[in-house]
mmCIF file of the C-alpha atoms, coordinates in Angstrom:
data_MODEL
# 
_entry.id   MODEL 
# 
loop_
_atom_site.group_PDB 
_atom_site.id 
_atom_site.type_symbol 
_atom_site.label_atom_id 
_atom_site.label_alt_id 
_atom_site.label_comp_id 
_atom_site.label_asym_id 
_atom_site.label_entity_id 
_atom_site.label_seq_id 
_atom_site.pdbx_PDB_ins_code 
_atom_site.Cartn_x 
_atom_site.Cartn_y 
_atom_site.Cartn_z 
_atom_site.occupancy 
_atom_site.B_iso_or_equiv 
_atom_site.pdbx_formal_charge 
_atom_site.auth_seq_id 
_atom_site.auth_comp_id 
_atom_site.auth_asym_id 
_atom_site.auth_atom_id 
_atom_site.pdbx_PDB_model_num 
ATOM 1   C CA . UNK A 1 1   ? 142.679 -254.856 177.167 1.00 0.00 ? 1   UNK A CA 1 
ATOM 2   C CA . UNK A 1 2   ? 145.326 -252.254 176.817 1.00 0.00 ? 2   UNK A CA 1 
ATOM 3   C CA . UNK A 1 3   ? 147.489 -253.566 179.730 1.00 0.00 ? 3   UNK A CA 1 
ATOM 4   C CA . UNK A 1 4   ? 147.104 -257.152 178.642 1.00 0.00 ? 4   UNK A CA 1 
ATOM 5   C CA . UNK A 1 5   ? 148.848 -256.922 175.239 1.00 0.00 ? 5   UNK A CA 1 
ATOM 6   C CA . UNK A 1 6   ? 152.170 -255.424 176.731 1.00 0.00 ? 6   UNK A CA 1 
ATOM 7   C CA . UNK A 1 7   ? 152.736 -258.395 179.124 1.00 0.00 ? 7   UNK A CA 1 
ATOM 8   C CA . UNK A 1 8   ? 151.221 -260.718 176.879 1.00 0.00 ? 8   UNK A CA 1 
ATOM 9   C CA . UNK A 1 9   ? 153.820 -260.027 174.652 1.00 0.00 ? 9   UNK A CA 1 
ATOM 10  C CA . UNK A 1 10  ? 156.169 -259.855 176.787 1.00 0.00 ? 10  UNK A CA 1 
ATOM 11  C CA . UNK A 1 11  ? 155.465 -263.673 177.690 1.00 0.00 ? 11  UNK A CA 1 
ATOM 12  C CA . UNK A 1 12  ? 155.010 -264.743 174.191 1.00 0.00 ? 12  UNK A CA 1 
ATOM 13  C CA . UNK A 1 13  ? 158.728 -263.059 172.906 1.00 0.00 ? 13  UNK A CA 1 
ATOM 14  C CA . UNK A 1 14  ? 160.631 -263.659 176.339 1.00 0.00 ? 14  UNK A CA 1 
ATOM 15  C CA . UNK A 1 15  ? 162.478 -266.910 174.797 1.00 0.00 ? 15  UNK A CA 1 
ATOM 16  C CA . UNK A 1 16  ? 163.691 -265.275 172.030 1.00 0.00 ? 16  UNK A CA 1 
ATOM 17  C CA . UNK A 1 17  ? 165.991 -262.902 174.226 1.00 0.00 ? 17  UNK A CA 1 
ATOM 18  C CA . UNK A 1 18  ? 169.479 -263.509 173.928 1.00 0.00 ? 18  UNK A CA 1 
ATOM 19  C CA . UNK A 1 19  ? 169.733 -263.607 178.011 1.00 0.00 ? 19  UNK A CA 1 
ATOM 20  C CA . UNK A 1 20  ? 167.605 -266.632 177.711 1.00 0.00 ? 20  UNK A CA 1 
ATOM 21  C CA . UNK A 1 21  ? 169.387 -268.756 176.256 1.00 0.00 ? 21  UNK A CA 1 
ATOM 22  C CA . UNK A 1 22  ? 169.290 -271.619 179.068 1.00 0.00 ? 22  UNK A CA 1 
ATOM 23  C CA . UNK A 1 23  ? 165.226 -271.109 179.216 1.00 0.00 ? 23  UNK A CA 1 
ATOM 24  C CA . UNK A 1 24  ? 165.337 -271.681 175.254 1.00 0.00 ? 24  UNK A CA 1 
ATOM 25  C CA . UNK A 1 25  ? 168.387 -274.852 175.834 1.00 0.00 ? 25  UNK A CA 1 
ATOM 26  C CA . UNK A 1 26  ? 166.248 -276.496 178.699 1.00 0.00 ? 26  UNK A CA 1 
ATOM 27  C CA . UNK A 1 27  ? 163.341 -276.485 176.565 1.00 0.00 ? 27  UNK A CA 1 
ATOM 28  C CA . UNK A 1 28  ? 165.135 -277.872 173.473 1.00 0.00 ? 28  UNK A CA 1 
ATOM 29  C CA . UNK A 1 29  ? 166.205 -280.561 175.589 1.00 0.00 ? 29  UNK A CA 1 
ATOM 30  C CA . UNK A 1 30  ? 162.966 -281.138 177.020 1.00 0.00 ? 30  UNK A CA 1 
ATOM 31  C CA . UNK A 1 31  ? 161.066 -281.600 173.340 1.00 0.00 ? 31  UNK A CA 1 
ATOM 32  C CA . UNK A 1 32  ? 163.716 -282.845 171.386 1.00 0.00 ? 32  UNK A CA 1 
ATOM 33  C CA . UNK A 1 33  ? 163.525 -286.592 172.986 1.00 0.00 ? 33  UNK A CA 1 
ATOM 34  C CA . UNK A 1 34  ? 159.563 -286.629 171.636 1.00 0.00 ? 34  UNK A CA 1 
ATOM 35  C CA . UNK A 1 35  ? 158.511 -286.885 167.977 1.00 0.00 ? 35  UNK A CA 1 
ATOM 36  C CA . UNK A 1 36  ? 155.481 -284.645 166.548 1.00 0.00 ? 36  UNK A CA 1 
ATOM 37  C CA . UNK A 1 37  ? 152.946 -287.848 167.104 1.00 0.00 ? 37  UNK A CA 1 
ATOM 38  C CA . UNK A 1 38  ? 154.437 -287.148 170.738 1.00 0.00 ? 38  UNK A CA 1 
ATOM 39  C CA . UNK A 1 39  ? 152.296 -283.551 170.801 1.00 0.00 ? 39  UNK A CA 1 
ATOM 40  C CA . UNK A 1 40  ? 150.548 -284.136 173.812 1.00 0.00 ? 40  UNK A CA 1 
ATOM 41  C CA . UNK A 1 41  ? 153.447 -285.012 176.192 1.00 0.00 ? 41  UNK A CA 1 
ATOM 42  C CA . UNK A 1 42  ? 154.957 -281.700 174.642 1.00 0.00 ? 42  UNK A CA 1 
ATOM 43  C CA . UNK A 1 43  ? 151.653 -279.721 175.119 1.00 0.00 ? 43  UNK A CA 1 
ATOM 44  C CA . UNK A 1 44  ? 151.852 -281.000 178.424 1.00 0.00 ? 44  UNK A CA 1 
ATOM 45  C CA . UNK A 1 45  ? 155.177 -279.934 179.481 1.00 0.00 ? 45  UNK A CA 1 
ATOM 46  C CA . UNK A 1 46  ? 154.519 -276.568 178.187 1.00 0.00 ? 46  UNK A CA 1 
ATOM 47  C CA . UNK A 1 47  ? 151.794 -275.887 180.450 1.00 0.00 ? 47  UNK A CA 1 
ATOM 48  C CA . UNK A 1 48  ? 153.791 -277.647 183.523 1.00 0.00 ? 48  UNK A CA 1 
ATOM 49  C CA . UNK A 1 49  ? 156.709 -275.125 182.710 1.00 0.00 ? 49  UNK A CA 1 
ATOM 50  C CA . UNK A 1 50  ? 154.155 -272.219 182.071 1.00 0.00 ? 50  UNK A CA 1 
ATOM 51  C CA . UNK A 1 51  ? 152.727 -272.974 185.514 1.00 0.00 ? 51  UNK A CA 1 
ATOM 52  C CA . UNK A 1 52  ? 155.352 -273.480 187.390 1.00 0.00 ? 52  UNK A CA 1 
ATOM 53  C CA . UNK A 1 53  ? 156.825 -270.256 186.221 1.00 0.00 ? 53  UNK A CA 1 
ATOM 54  C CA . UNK A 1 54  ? 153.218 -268.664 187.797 1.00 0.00 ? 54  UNK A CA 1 
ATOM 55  C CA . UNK A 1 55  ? 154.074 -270.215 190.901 1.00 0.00 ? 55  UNK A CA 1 
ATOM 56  C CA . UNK A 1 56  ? 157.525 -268.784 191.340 1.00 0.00 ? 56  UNK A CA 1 
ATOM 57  C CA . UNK A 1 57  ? 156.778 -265.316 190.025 1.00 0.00 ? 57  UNK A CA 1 
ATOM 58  C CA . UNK A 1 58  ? 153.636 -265.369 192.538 1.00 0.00 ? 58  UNK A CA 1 
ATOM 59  C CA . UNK A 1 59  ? 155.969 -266.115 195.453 1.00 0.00 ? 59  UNK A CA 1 
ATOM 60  C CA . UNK A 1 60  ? 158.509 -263.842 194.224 1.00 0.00 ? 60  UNK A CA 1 
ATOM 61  C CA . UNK A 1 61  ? 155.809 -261.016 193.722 1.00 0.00 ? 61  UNK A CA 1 
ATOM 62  C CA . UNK A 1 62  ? 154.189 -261.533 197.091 1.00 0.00 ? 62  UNK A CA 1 
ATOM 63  C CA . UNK A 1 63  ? 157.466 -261.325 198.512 1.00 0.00 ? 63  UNK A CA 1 
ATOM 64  C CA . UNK A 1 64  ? 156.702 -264.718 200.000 1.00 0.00 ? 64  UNK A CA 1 
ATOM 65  C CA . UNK A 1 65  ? 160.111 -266.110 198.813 1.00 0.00 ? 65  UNK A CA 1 
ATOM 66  C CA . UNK A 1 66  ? 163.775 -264.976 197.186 1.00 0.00 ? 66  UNK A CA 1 
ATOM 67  C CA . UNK A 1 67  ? 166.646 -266.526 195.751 1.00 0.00 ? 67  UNK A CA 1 
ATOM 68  C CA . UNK A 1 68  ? 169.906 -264.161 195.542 1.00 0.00 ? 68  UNK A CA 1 
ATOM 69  C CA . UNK A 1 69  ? 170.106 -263.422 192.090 1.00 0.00 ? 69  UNK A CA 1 
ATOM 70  C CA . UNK A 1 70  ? 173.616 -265.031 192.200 1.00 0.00 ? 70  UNK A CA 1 
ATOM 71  C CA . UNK A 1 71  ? 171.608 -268.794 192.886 1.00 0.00 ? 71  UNK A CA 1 
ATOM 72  C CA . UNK A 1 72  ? 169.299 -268.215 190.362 1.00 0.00 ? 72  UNK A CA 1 
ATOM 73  C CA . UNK A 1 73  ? 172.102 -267.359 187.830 1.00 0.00 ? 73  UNK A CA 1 
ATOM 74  C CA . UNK A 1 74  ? 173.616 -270.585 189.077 1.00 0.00 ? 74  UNK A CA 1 
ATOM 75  C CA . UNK A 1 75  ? 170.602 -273.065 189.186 1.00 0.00 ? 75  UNK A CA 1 
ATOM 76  C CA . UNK A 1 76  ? 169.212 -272.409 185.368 1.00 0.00 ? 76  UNK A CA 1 
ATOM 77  C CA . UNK A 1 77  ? 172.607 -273.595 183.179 1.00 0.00 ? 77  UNK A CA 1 
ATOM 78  C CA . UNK A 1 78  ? 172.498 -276.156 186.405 1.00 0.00 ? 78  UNK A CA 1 
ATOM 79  C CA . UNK A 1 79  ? 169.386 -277.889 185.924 1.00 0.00 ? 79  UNK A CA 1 
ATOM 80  C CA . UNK A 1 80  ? 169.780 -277.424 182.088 1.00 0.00 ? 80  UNK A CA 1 
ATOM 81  C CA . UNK A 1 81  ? 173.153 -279.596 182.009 1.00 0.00 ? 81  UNK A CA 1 
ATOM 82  C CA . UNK A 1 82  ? 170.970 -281.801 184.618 1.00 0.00 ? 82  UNK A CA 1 
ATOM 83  C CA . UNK A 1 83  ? 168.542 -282.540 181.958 1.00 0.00 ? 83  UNK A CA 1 
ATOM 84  C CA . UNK A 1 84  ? 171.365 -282.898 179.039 1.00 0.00 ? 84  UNK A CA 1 
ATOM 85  C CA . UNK A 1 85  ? 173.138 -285.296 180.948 1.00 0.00 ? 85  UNK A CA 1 
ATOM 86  C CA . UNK A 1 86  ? 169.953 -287.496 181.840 1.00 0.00 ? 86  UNK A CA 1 
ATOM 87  C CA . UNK A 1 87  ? 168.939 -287.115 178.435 1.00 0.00 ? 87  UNK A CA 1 
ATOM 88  C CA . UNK A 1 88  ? 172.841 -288.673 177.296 1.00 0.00 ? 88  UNK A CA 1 
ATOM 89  C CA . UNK A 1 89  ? 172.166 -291.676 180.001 1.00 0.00 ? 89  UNK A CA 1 
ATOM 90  C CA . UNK A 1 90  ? 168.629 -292.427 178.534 1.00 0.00 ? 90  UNK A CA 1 
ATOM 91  C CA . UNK A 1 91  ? 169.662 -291.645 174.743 1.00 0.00 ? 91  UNK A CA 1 
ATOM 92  C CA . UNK A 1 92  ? 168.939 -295.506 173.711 1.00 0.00 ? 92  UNK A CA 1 
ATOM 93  C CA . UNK A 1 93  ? 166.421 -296.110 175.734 1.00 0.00 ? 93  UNK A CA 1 
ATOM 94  C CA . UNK A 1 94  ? 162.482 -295.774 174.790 1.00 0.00 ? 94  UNK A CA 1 
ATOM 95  C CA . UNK A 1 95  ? 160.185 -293.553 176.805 1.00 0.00 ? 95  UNK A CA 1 
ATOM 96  C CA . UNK A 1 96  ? 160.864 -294.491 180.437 1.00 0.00 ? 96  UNK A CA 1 
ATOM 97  C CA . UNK A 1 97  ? 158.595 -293.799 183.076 1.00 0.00 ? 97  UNK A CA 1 
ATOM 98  C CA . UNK A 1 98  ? 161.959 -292.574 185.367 1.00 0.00 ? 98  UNK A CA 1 
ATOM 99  C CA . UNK A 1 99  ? 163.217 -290.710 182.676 1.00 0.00 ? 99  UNK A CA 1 
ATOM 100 C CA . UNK A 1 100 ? 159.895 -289.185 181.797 1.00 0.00 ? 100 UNK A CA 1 
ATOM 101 C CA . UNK A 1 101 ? 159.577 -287.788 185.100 1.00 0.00 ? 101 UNK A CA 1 
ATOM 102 C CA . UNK A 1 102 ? 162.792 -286.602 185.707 1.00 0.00 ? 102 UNK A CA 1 
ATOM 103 C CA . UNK A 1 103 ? 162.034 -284.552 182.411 1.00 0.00 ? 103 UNK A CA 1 
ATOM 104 C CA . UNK A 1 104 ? 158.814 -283.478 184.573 1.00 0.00 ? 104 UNK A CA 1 
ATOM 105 C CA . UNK A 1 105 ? 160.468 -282.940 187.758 1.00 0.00 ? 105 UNK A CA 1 
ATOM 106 C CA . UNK A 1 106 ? 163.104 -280.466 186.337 1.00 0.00 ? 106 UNK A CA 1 
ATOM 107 C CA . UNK A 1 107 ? 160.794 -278.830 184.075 1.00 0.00 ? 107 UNK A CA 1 
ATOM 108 C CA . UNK A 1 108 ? 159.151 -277.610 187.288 1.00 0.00 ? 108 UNK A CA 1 
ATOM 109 C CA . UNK A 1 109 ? 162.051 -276.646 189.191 1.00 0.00 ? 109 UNK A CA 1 
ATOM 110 C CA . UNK A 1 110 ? 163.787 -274.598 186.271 1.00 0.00 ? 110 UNK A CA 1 
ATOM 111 C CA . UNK A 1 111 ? 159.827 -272.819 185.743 1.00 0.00 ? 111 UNK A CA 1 
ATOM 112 C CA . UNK A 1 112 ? 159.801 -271.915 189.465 1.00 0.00 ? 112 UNK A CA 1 
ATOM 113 C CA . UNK A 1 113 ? 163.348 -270.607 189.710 1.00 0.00 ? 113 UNK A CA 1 
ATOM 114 C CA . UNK A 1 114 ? 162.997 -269.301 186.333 1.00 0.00 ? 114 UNK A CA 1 
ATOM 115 C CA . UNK A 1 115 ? 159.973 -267.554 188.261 1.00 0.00 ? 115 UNK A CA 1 
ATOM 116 C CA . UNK A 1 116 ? 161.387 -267.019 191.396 1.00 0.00 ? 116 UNK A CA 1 
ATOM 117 C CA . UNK A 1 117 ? 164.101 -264.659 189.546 1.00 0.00 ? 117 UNK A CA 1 
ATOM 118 C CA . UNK A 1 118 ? 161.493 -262.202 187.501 1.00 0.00 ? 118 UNK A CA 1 
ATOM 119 C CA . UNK A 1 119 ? 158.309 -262.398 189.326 1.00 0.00 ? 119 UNK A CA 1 
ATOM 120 C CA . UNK A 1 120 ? 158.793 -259.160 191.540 1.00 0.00 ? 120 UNK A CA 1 
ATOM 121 C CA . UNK A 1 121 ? 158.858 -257.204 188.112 1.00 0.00 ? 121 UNK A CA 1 
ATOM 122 C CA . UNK A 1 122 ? 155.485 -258.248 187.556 1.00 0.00 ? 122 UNK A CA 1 
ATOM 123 C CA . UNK A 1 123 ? 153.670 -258.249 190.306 1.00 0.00 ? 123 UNK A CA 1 
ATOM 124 C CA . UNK A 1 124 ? 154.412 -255.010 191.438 1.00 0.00 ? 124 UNK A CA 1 
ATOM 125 C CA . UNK A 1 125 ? 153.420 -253.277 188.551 1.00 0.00 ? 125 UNK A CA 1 
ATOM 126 C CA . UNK A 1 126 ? 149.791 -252.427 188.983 1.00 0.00 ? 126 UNK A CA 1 
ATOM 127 C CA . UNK A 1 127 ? 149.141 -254.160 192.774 1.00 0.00 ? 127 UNK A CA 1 
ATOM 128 C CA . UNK A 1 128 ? 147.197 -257.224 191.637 1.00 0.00 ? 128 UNK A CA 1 
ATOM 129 C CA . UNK A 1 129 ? 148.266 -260.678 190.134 1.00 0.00 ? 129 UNK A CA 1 
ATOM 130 C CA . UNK A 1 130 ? 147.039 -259.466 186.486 1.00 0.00 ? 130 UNK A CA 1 
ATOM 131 C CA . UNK A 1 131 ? 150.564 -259.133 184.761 1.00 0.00 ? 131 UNK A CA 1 
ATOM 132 C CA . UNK A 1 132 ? 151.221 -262.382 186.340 1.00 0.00 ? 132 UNK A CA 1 
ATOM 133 C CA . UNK A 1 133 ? 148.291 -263.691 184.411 1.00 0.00 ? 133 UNK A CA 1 
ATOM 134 C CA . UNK A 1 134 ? 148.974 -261.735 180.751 1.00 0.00 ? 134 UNK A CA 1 
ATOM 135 C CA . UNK A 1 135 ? 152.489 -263.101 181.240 1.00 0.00 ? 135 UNK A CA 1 
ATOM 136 C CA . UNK A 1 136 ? 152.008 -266.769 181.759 1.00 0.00 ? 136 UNK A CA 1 
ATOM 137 C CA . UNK A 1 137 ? 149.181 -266.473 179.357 1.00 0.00 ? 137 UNK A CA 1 
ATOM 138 C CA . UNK A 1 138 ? 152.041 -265.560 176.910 1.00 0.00 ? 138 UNK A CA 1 
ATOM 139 C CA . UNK A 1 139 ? 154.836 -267.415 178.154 1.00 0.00 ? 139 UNK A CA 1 
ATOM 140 C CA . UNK A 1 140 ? 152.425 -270.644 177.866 1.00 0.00 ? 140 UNK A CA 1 
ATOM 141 C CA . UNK A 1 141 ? 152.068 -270.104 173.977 1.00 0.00 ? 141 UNK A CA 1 
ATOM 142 C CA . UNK A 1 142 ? 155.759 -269.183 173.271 1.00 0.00 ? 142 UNK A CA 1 
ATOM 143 C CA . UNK A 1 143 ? 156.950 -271.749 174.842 1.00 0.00 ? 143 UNK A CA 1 
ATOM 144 C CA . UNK A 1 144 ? 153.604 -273.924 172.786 1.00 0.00 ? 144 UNK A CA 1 
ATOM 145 C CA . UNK A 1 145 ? 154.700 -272.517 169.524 1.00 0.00 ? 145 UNK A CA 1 
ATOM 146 C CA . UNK A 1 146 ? 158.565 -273.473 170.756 1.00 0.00 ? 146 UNK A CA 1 
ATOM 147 C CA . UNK A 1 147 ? 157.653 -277.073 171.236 1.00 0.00 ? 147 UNK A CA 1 
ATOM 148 C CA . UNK A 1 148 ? 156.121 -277.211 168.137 1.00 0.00 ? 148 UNK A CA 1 
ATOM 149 C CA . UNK A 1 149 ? 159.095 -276.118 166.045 1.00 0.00 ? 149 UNK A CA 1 
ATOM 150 C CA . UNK A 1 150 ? 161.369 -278.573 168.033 1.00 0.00 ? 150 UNK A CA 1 
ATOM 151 C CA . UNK A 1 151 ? 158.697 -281.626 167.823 1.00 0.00 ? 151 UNK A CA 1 
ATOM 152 C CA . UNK A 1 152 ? 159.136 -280.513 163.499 1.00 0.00 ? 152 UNK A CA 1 
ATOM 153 C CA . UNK A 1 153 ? 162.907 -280.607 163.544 1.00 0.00 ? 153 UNK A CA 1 
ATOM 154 C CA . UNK A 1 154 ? 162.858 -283.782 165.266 1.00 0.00 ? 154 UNK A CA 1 
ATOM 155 C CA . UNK A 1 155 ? 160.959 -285.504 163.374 1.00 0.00 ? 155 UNK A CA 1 
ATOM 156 C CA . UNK A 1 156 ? 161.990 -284.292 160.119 1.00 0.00 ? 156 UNK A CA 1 
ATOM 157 C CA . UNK A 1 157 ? 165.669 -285.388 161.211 1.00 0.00 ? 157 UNK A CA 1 
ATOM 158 C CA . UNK A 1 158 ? 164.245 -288.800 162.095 1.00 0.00 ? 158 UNK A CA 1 
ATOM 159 C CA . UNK A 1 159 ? 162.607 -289.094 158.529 1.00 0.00 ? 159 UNK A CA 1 
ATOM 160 C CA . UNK A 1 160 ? 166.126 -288.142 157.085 1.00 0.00 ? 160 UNK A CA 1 
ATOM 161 C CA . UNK A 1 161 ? 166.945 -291.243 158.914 1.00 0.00 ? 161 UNK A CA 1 
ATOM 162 C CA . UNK A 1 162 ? 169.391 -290.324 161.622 1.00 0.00 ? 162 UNK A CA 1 
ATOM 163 C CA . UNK A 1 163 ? 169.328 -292.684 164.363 1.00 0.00 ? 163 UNK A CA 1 
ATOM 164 C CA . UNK A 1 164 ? 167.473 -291.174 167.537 1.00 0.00 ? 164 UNK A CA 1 
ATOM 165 C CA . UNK A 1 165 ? 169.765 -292.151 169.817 1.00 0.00 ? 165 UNK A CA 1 
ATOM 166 C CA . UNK A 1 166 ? 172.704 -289.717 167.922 1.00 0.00 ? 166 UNK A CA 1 
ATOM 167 C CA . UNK A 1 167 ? 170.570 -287.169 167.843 1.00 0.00 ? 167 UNK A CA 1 
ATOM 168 C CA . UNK A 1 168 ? 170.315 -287.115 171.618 1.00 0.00 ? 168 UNK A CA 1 
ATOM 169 C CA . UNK A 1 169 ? 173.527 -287.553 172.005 1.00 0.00 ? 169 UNK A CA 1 
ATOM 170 C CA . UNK A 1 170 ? 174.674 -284.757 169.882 1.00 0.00 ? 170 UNK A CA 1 
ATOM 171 C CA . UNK A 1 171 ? 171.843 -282.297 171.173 1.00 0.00 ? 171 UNK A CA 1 
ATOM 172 C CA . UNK A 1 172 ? 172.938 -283.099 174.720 1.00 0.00 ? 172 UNK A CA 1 
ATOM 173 C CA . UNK A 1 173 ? 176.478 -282.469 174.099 1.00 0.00 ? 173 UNK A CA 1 
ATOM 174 C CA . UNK A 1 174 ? 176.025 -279.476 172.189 1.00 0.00 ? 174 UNK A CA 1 
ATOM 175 C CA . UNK A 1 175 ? 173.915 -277.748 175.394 1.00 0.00 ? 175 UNK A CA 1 
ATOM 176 C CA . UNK A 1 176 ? 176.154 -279.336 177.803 1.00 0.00 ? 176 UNK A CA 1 
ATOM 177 C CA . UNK A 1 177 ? 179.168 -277.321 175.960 1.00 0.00 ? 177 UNK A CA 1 
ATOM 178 C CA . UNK A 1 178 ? 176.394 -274.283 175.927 1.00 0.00 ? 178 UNK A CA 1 
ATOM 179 C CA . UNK A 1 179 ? 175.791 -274.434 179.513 1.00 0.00 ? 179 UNK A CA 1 
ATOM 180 C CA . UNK A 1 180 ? 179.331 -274.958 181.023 1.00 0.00 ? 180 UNK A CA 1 
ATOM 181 C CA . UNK A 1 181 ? 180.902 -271.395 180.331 1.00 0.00 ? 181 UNK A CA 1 
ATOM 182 C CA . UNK A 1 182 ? 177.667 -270.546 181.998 1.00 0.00 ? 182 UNK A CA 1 
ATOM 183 C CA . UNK A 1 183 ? 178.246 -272.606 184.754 1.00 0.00 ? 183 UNK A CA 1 
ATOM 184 C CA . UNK A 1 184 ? 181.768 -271.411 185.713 1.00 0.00 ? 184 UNK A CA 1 
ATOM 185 C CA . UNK A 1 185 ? 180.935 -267.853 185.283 1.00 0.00 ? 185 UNK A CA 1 
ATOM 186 C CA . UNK A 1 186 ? 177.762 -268.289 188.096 1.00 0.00 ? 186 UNK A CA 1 
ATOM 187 C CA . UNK A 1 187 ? 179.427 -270.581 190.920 1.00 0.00 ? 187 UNK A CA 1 
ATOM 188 C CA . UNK A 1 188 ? 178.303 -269.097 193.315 1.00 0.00 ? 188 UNK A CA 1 
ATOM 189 C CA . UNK A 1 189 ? 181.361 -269.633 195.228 1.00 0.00 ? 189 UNK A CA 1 
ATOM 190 C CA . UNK A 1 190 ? 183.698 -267.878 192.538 1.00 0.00 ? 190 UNK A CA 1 
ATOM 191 C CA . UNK A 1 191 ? 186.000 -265.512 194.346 1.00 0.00 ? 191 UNK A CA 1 
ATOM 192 C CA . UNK A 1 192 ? 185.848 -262.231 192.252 1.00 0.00 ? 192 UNK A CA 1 
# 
C-alpha cells in the first residue's frame, strides 16, 4: 500500500502540471463537444485515454518501443490542434458517427504517445508493471474528475443560452492559438 499512494497520486495530479498543458487542452477539447446527460461517452473516453496511456508507457517501459523526445514534443500540440480543428469543421453539426470517432481515434494516439514519452520512468522503478498500474489507476480518475468539470461548464454555458456551435468555435480557436507557439517551438525540423 505504501508504494501505491505515491504513483497513484502522481496519476491523479499529473494534469494539473503546468508542462501539461496540451494533455489538459486535448482533453478540454475532447469533453467540451458533450453535455453532462452525455456522461457516458465522457466516462468512456476517459478510460480509452487512461488505457491507451498503459499501452504506451508499457512499450516504453519494456523498452519495446521509443519516440525521440523531440517527436513526442512535436506530436502532442499536433494531434491537439488536430482535434481543435475537426472540432471547428463539425461545430454545427450533431453527434456524427465520423466525428465521434475521430474524437476516439486521436484520443488513443495522443494516450499512447503521451505514454510512449513517460513510461520508462515508471516501469523501471521497482522491475514489475506495478507503477504502471498505480499510475493509470490515477491518471484514469484525474482525467474522470477532469471530464466531469468540463461536461459542468458546458452545460451550464448551454443553460446560459449560448449557442453550441460558438462555443466550439471559440474553444477550438482559443487551443488552436494555445497549441501553435507550441507547435513552432517543437518542429522537429527547426534548425537551432
Amino acid at each position: 500500500m505504501d508504494a501505491f499512494i505515491p504513483y497513484f497520486s502522481d496519476g491523479a495530479w499529473f494534469l494539473l502540471h503546468q508542462a501539461h498543458l496540451t494533455t489538459l487542452t486535448l482533453l478540454t477539447l475532447l469533453f467540451f463537444v458533450y453535455s453532462l446527460s452525455d456522461y457516458r461517452r465522457a466516462l468512456m473516453l476517459s478510460v480509452v485515454f487512461a488505457a491507451a496511456t498503459l499501452v504506451g508507457m508499457t512499450l516504453s517501459a519494456c523498452e519495446l518501443f521509443h519516440l525521440r523526445s523531440a517527436l513526442t514534443a512535436f506530436l502532442l500540440p499536433f494531434l491537439a490542434t488536430l482535434l481543435a480543428l475537426f472540432n471547428i469543421l463539425g461545430a454545427g453539426a450533431k453527434h456524427s458517427a465520423i466525428l465521434e470517432k475521430t474524437g476516439y481515434a486521436i484520443d488513443i494516439l495522443f494516450g499512447i504517445v503521451l505514454g510512449l514519452s513517460m513510461g520508462s520512468g515508471y516501469g523501471q522503478a521497482d522491475g514489475t508493471v506495478f507503477p504502471l498500474l498505480c499510475f493509470t489507476l490515477g491518471l484514469a480518475v484525474g482525467v474522470i474528475l477532469a471530464a466531469l468539470v468540463v461536461l459542468c461548464i458546458s452545460s451550464l454555458v448551454a443553460f446560459f443560452g449560448v449557442n453550441r456551435r460558438d462555443y466550439i468555435l471559440v474553444l477550438s480557436s482559443i487551443a488552436i492559438g494555445l497549441m501553435i507557439p507550441l507547435l513552432i517551438r517543437t518542429f522537429p525540423f527547426t534548425l537551432r
